[in-house]
N, C-alpha and C positions, 0 to 999 in steps of 0.2 A: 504494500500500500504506500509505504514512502517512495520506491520509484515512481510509481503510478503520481502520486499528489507532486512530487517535481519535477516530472516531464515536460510542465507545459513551460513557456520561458516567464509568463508572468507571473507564475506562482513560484519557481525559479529565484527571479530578480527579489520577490519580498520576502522569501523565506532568507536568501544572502543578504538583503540590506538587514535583517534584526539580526542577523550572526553576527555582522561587523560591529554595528551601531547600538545594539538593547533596545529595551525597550523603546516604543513609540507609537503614535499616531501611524495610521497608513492611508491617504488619501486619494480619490480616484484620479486628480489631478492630476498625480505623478506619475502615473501611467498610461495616462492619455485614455482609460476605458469609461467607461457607465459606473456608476454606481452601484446598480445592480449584477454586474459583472465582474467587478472588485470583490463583491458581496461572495458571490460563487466560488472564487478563486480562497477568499479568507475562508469560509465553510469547509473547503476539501483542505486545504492545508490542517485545520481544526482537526475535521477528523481520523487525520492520520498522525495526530496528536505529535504533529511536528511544533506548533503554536500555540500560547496560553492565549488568554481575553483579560484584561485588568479592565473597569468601568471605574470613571470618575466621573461622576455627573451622566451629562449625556455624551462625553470623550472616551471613547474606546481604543485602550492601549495594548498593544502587542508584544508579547515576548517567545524568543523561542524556547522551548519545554528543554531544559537541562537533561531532567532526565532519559527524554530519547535520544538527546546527544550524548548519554554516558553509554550507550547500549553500545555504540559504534564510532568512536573519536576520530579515526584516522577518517572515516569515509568522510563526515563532517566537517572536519580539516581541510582535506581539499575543496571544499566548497568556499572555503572563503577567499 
């Protein structure tokens, strides 16, 4: 399922921009998509429990799940 969920390059690019950077915001802006299609991509990322969900307020923050990154470091590793 984690090949699967970052195959695609957009879910790709946001799973490696929170590897580098932690947590944050993730905006459709940045990717030039819909909202609802940002939406889709953070879903499947979710469920392949590569990405946590932090809420503050109505700001939804992002981080990636340590512990699926402890399952496999080296492959992770190269991703960034």
């Amino acid at each position: 399922m984690i090949l699967q969920a970052l195959a695609d390059p957009i879910r790709l690019n946001i799973f490696r921009c929170l590897l580098k950077n932690g947590e944050r915001s993730v905006s459709c802006g940045e990717y030039h998509i819909a909202k609802s299609t940002l939406s889709h991509h953070i879903k499947v990322l979710k469920e392949a429990e590569l990405i946590e969900l932090r809420k503050e307020g109505t700001t939804h923050f992002y981080s990636v799940n340590k512990a699926r990154i402890n399952e496999a470091p080296s492959f992770f590793e190269c991703l960034k």
